[in-house]
C-alpha positions in Angstrom: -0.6 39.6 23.2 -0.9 37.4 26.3 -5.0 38.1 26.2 -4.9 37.1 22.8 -3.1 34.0 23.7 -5.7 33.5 26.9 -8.3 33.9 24.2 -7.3 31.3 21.9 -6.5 28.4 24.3 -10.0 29.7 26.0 -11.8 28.9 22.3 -9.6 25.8 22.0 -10.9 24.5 25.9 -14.2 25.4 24.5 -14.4 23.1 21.7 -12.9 20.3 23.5 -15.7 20.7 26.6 -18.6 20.4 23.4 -16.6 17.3 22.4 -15.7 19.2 18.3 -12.8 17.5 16.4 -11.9 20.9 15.3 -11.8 24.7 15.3 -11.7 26.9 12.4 -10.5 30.7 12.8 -11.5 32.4 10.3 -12.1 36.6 9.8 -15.3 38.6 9.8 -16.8 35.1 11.2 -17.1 33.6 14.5 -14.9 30.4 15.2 -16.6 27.4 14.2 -16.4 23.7 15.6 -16.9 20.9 14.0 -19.1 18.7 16.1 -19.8 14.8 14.8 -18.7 16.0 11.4 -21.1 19.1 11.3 -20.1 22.8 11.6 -21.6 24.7 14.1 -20.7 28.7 15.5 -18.6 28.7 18.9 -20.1 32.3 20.6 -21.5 35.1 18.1 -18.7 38.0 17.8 -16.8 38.0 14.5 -13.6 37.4 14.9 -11.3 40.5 13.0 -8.4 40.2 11.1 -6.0 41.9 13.6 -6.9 39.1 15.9 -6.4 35.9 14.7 -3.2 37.9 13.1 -2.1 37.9 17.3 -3.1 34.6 17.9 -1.2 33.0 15.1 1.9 35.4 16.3 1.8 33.9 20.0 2.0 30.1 18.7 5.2 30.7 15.5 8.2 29.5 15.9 10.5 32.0 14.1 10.9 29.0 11.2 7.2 28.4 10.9 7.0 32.3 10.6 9.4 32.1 7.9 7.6 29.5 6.2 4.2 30.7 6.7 5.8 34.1 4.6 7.4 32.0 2.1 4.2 29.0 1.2 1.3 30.9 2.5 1.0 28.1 4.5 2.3 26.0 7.8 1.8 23.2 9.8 2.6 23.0 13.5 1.6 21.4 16.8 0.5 22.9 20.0 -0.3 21.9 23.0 -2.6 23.6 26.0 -0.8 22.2 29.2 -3.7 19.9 30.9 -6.3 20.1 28.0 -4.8 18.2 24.5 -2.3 18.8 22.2 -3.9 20.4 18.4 -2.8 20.0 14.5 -2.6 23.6 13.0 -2.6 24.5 9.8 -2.0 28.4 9.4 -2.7 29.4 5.7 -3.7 33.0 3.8 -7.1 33.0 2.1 -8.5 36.2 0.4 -4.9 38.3 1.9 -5.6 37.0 5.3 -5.0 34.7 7.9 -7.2 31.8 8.9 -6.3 28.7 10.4 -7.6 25.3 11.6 -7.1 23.4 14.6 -7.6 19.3 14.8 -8.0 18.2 18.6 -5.5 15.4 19.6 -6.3 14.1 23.0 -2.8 12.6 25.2 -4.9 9.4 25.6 -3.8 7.4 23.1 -7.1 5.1 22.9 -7.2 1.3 22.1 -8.0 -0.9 18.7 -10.8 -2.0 21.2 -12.3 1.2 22.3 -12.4 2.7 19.0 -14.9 0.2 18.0 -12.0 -1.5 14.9 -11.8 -5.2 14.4 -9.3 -7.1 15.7 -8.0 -8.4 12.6 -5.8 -5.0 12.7 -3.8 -6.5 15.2 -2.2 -8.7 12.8 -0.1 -5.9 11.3 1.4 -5.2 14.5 3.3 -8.6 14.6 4.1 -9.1 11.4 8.7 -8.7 11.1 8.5 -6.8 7.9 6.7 -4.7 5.0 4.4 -2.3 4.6 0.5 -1.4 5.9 -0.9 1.7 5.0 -4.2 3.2 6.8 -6.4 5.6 4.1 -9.1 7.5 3.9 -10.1 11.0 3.5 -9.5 14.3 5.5 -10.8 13.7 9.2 -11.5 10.1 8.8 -9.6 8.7 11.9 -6.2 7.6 10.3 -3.7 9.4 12.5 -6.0 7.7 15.5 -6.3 4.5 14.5 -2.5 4.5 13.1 -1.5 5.9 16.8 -3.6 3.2 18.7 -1.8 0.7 16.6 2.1 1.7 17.4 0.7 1.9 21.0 0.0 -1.9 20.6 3.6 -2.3 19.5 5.4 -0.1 21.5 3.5 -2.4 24.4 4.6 -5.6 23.4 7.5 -5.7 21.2 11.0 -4.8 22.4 11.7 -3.2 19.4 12.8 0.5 18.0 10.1 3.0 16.7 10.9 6.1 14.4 8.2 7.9 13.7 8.4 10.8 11.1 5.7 13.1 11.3 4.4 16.6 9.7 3.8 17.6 12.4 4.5 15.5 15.9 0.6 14.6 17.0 0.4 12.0 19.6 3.3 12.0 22.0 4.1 8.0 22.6 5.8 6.8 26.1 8.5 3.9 26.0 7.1 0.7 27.0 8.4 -2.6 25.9 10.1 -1.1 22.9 11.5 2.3 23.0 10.3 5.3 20.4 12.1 8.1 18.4 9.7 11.0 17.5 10.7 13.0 14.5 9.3 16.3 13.5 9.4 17.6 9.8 10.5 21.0 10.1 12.1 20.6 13.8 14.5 17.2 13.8 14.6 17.3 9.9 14.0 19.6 6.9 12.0 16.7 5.1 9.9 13.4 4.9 12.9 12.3 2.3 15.7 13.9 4.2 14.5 11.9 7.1 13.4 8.4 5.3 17.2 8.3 3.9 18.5 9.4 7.4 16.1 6.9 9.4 18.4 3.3 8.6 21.4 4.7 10.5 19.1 5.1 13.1 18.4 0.9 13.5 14.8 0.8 13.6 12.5 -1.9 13.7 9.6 -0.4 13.0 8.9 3.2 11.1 5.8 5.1 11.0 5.8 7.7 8.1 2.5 10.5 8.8 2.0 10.9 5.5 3.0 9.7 1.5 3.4 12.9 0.0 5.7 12.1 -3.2 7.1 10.1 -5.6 10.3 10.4 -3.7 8.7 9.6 0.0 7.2 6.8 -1.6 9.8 5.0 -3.1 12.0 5.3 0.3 8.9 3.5 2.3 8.8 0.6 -0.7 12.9 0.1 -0.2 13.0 0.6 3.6 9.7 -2.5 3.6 11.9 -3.7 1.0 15.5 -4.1 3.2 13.3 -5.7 6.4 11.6 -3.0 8.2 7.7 -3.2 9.6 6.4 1.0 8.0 3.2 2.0 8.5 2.1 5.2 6.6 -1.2 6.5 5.5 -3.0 8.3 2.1 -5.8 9.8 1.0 -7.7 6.8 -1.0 -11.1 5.8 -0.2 -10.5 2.0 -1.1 -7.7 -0.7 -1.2 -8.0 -0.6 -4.8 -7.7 2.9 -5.6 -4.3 2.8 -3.2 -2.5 0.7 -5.2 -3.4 2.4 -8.4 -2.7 5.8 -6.2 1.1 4.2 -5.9 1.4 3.4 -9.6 0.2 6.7 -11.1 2.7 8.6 -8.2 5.9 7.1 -11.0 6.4 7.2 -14.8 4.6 4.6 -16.6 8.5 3.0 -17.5 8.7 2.5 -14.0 5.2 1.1 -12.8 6.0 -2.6 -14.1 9.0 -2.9 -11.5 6.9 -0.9 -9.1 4.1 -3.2 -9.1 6.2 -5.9 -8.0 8.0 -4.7 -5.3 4.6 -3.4 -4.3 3.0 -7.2 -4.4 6.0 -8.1 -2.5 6.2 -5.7 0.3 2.5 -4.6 0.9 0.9 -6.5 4.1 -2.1 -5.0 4.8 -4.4 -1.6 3.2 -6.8 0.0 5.9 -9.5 2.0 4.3 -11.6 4.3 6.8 -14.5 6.4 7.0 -16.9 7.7 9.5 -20.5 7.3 9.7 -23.1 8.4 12.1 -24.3 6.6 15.1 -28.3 5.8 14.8 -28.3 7.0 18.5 -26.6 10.6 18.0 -24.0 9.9 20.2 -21.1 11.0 17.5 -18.9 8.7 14.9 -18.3 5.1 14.1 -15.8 3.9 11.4 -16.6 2.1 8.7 -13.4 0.0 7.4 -12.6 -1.5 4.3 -9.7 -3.9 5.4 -7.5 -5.9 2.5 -4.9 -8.7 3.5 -1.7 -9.7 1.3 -2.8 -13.1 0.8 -1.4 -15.0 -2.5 -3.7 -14.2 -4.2 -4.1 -10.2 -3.7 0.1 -10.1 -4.1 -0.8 -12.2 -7.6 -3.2 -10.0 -8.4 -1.2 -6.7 -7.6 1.8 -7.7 -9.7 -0.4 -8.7 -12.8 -2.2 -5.1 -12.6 -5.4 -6.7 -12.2 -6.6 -4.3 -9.6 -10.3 -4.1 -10.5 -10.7 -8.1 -8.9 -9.3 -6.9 -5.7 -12.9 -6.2 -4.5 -14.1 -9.1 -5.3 -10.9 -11.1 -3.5 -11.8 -9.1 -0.2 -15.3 -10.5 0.1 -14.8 -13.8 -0.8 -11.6 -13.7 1.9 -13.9 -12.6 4.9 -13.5 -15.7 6.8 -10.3 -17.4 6.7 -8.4 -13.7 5.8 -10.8 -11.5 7.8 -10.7 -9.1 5.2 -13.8 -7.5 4.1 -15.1 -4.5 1.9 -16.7 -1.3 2.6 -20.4 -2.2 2.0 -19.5 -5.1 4.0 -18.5 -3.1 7.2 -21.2 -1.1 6.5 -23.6 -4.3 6.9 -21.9 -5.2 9.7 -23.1 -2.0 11.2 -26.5 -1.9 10.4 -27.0 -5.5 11.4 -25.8 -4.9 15.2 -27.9 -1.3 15.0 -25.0 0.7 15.2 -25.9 2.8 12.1 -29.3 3.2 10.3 -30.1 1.9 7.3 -30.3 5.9 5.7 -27.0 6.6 7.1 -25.4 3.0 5.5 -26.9 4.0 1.7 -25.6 7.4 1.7 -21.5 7.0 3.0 -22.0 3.7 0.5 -19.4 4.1 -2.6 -21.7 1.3 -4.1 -25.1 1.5 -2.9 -26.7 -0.6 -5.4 -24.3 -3.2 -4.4 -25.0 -2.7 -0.6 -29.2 -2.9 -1.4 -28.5 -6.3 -2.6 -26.6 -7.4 0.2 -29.5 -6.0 2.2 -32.1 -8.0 0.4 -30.5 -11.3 0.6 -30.1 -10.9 4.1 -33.5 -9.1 4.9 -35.8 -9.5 2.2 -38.6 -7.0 3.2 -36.4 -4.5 4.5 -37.1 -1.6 1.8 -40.5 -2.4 2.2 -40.4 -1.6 5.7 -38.5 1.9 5.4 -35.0 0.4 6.3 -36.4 -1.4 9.3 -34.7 -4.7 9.5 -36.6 -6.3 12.5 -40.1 -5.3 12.2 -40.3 -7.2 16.5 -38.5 -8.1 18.6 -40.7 -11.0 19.3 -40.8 -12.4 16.3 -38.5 -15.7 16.2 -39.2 -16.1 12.6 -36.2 -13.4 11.7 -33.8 -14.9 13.9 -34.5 -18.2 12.2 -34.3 -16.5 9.0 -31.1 -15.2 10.0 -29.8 -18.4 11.0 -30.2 -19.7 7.5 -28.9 -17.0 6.1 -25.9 -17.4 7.8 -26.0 -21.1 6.5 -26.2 -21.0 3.5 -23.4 -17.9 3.4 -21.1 -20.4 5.1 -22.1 -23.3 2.7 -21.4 -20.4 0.1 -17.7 -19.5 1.6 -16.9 -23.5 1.6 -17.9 -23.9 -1.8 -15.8 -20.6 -3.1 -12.7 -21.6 -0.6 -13.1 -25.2 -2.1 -13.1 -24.0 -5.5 -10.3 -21.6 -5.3 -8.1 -24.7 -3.6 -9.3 -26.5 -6.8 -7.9 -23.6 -9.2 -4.8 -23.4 -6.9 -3.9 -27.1 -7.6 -5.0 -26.7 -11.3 -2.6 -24.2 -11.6 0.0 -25.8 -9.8 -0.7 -28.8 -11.8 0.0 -26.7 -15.0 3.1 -25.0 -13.4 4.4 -28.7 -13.2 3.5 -29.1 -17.2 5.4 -25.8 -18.2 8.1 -27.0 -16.0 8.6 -30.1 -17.4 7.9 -28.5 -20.9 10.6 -26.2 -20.4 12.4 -28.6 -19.2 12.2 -31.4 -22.2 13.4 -28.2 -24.4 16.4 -27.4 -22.6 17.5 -30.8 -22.5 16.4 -30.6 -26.8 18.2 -27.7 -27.5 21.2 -29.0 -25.5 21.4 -31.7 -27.3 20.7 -29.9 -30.9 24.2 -27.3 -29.9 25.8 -31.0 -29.0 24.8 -31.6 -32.5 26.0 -29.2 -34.1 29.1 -28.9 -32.6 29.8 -32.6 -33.9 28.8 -31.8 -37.0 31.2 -28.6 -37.2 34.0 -31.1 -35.8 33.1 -33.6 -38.6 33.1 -30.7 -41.2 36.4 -29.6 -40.0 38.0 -32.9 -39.5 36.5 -33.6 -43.6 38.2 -30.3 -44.8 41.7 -31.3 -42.6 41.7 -34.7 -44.4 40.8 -33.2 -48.3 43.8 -30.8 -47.4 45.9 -33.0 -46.3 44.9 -35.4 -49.5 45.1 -32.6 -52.0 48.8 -32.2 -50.2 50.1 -35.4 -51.0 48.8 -35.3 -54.3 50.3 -32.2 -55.2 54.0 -33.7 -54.3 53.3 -37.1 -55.9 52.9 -34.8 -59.0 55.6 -32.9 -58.7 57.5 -36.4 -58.0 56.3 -37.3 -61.5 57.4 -34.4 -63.3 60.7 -34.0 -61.3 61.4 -38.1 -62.6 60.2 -37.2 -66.2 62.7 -34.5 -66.4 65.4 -36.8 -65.4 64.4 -38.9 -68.3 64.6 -36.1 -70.4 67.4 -34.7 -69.5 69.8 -38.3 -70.3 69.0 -38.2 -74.2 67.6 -41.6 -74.5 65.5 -42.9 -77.0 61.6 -42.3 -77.5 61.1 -45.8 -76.4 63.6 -45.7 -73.5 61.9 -42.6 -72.2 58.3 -43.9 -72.8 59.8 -47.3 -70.8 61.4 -45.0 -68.1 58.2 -43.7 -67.2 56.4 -46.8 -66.5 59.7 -48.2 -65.1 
């Protein structure tokens, strides 16, 4: 057993001295690394099932055991003292064991030297809501998310609860002092913990992951009740991670949980990684999205498909900008090629016409985008390009301010419309309760006319009886009655 062990954190100091993100065990195969997104064999022996069986044995907590037996599956951390701490998933494929190991290094790196824009920043001092960090499998979330609570934890004397599945970065106390929170270790669940974590007066809470209806709603009320939560997903865009959270509840429920969404939401952080043009590994690629007026308006009226347009008009007083637009911003400064830019482009159509607006010639020239670096004329080129995008912005910021006054101008109208009713249909139940009072005063008086009638009659006939009743004569009673 202890060779075994020796063995894997021998394969696991391996992969870290080539630089690999991760390590996969798997039987009747050697282990393979995954270097700048490619796999690649670490050594030639096969590994055999009785092996990785030890090696998964040595690193179990008797829990994990039990819920490796029960789920086929289980997540854990471990660390190599001196080296880096590792993700693991341990899961059974074809009857056997196989599992996967993502590196975590101790040093917690910067926003700055991972290359992100500063703009991210702006989530970190913000009192309250929500900022969620997407993007698929292996795309730098848990890093970027980490670097970001390091920024906090720096700066703000606040309290930080993270919850995590499992515990990957260890953070330090600095300024502000952090609670660490392993599913499976300090709770039994992401909800069990959410519902647990406001007795616990935090300031700020970082979920790892929104698995389920149920973890989702508790991140929307605890953003809701005036708590800063960061979290992340799997979504490849802004817009796909709001209509991620709507399709997660019934659709009786999405209308309210659009709103509180549009309310709470600050920020959506969309990443991938793309290849650097010199070989020397991964650059991200983000898609960043701001909860400006208008993206909160456009959120609650479920008008998700003009989000993408909202982000690249909002590039330079919001900072926001799209995917192809990062991915410009790349190829511009020569960070990526333009090969590598088309292909990890959701919209590459979209991205080619950026391209030719900007560089006119540049399919024509294989992707090239400065055919010399002598040649003046591009760098005037660009200059007016850059012009005529800013006269552009102006004139789009200029008319949305227009639109914004238009509409408040028509709020005003409704208001004063809805106003001039109230005060008609207050005067219309003023109305009509005068006129009931008139109708019931006129019914009173006919009553009370109808009862003195009725006793003047019976007056008359009482008298006339009288008359009757002394015997006179015809003409003395005709006389008595007129008398």
């Amino acid at each position: 057993m202890p060779s075994l062990m020796r063995q894997l954190d021998d394969l696991l100091r391996r992969m870290t001295e080539r630089g690999a993100s991760d390590l996969h065990l798997k039987p009747t195969r050697p282990p393979l690394i995954r270097i700048n997104g490619k796999l690649t064999q670490l050594g030639e022996e096969p590994l055999r099932v009785e092996e990785i069986q030890a090696m998964v044995d040595g690193i179990l907590a008797p829990h994990q055991r039990r819920r490796l037996e029960e789920r086929m599956s289980c997540d854990l951390g471990y660390g190599v003292h001196g080296l880096a701490r590792f993700r693991s998933n341990i899961y059974v494929q074809r009857g056997t064991l196989a599992a996967a190991f993502r590196r975590i290094p101790y040093e917690i790196r910067t926003v700055e030297t991972l290359n992100l824009p500063q703009v991210l920043l702006d989530f970190c001092d913000i009192p309250m809501g929500m900022v969620l960090v997407t993007g698929p499998t292996g795309s730098g979330k848990s890093t970027t998310l980490a670097a970001l609570i390091k920024y906090i934890t720096g700066r703000r004397p606040v309290h930080v609860v993270t919850i995590e599945d499992p515990v990957e970065f260890l953070f330090t106390d600095g300024v502000a002092t952090i609670s660490q929170r392993e599913v499976g270790t300090d709770t039994p669940t992401f909800a069990e913990a959410l519902r647990n974590v406001m007795r616990q007066d935090p300031d700020v809470i970082m979920v790892g992951e929104m698995r389920d209806p149920e973890t989702i709603a508790t991140v929307i009320t605890a953003a809701e009740t005036g708590h800063l939560v960061f979290s992340t997903l799997h979504t490849n865009s802004a817009t796909q991670t709001i209509d991620r959270i709507l399709d997660a509840f019934p659709a009786d429920q999405q209308n309210q949980v659009r709103a509180q969404v549009a309310q709470v939401l600050k920020g959506v952080v969309s990443m991938k990684l793309v290849e650097r043009a010199d070989g020397q590994g991964l650059v991200a690629a983000l898609e960043v999205m701001k909860a400006s007026p208008r993206i909160a308006q456009l959120i609650e009226k479920g008008e998700t498909s003009l989000l993408l347009e909202e982000l690249e008009s909002s590039v330079g007083y919001y900072r926001m900008q799209s995917m192809n637009q990062s991915l410009l911003a790349l190829l511009v400064h020569g960070t990526i090629d333009y090969q590598e830019a088309m292909r990890q482009s959701s919209d590459p159509e979209d991205l080619s016409l950026k391209l030719r607006k900007m560089f006119p010639n540049i399919e024509e020239r294989g992707g090239q985008m400065n055919p010399s670096t002598a040649d003046f004329a591009e760098i005037l080129m660009l200059q007016q390009y850059r012009k005529m995008y800013e006269e552009q912005e102006e004139k789009t910021r200029l008319r949305i301010a227009e639109k914004d006054e238009r509409i408040a101008d028509l709020e005003g109208v409704i208001q004063g419309r809805d106003q001039r009713l109230s005060e008609l249909e207050r005067r219309l139940q003023e109305t009509h309760a005068e006129m009931e009072k008139m109708r019931g005063d006129y019914n009173r008086l006919r009553q009370e006319a109808q009862e003195k009638i009725d006793k003047l009659m019976d007056r008359i006939k009482e008298l006339n009886q009288r008359l009757i009743g002394n015997g006179g004569s015809e003409g003395e009673k005709k006389s008595s009655i007129f008398r």
